[in-house]
C-alpha positions, -999 to +999 in steps of 0.1 A: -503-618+147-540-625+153-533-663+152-505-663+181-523-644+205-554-666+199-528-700+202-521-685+234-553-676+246-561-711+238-532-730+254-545-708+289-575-718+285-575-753+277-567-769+312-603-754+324-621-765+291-603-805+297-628-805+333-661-799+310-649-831+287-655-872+299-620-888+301-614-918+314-591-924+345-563-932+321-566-901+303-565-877+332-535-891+345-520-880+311-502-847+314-519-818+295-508-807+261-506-772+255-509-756+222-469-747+205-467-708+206-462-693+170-425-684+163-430-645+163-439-621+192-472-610+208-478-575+219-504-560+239-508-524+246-530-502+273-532-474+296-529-490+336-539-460+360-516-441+378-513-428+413-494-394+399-498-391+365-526-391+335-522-430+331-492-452+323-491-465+285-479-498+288-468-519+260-459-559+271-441-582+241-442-619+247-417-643+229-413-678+223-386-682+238-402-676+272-393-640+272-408-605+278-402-570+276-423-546+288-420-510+281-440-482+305-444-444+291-459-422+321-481-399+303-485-363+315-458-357+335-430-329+333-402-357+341-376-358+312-372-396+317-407-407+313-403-442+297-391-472+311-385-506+301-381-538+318-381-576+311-376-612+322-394-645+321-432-658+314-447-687+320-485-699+317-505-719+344-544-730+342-555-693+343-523-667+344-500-653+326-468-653+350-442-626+343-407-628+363-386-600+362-341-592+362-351-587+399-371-618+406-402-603+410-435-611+396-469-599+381-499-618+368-522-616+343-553-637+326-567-636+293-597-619+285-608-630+256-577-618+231-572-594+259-551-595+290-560-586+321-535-574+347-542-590+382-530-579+416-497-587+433-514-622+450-524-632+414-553-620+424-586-600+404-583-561+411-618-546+421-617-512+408-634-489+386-604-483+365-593-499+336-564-526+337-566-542+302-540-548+274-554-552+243-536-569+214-516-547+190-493-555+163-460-539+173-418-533+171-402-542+200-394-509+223-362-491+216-360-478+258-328-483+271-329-516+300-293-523+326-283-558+316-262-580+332-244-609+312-218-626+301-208-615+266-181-638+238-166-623+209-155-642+185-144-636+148-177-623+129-199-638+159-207-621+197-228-635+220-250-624+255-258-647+278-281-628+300-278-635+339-312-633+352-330-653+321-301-675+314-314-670+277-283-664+245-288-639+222-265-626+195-251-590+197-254-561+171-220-554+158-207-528+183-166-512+177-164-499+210-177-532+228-158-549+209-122-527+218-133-527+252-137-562+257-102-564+240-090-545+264-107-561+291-081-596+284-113-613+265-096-635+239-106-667+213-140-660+227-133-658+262-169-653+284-166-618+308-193-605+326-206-576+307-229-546+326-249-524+298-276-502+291-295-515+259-325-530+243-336-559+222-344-562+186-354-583+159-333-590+131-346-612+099-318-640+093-313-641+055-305-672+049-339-686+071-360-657+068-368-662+106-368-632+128-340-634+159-336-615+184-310-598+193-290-574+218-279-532+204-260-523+234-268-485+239-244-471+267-226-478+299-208-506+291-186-521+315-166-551+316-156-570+351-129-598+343-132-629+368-166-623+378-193-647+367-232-644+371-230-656+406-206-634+417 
């Protein structure tokens, strides 16, 4: 664990550490290499402040596959619903840590040391007396319940999401009633249909690799919508 968040750390860093080195012309014109993330997840967990509540107890995983999930428990509060989950898309530059959201939006980080630092909505460095780090923690991904949109393929002992805002495949935890509905929605020999549900991601170890995958457990509200697409 300790080795992928320093790899990444690293890879952020690296583009500022090339302008303390001599290159030659020819060697600056070469485009930077960044160090290969590890194959497993990195997690980083904190309390952000809060406007309404004692603090907000946020948990952000980062995968190689240039996804995130982020997972925010509002502590103190008398709300029955007090944890929510999102995720989305990263992506490094010289100095950030970019995060893209289902919705398109963004926030931004930077490392800080094997920390991570959350900036402002600009990319920007908050100035503020309160605490906005992540520190690194060994952790499962979160279990809270995110609406995903996709398009989902069943076929014989194999079904598949494709998810609509990341564009990323993942395979799907054998499900009965997904299955019947999808059935029943005209989805046949493995037919795509856009799928609408409430779950969350897992990791699953693949025995005959021994590599971790992840992959979608649908949780509720599933709904099927034949001849739609993601760009309908």
């Amino acid at each position: 664990m300790k080795k992928a968040i320093v790899a990444a750390v690293a890879a952020w860093a690296l583009v500022a550490l090339i302008g303390c080195n001599h290159r030659t012309d020819a060697e600056a014109l070469q485009p930077t290499q960044v160090a290969e993330l590890k194959p497993m997840q990195q997690s980083w967990r904190g309390v952000l402040p809060c406007a309404d509540c004692e603090g907000i107890e946020t948990s952000l995983f980062l995968e190689k596959d240039g996804t995130w999930v982020m997972n925010s428990h509002y502590l103190g509060t008398s709300q029955k619903n007090a944890s929510f989950a999102s995720y989305g898309t990263w992506a490094r530059t010289a100095d950030k840590l970019v995060l893209t959201d289902n919705q398109g939006e963004k926030s931004y980080f930077h490392a800080k040391g094997e920390a991570l630092e959350m900036l402002d909505r600009d990319g920007n460095p908050i100035t503020s007396q309160f605490n906005y780090t992540l520190e690194p923690v060994s952790a499962s991904l979160p279990v809270t319940p995110m609406a995903m949109r996709g398009m989902f393929s069943n076929k014989p002992g194999t079904a598949t999401f494709t998810d609509c805002a990341t564009g990323k495949k993942v395979a799907v935890s054998r499900n009965s009633q997904l299955e019947q509905d999808y059935a029943l929605a005209g989805g046949t020999e493995g037919r795509p249909l856009l799928l609408m549900v409430e779950g969350h991601f897992s990791l699953k170890t693949d025995p005959a690799t021994g590599v971790k995958e992840k992959i979608l457990m649908a949780d509720s509200k599933a709904k099927f919508v034949p001849g739609k697409g993601c760009d309908d």
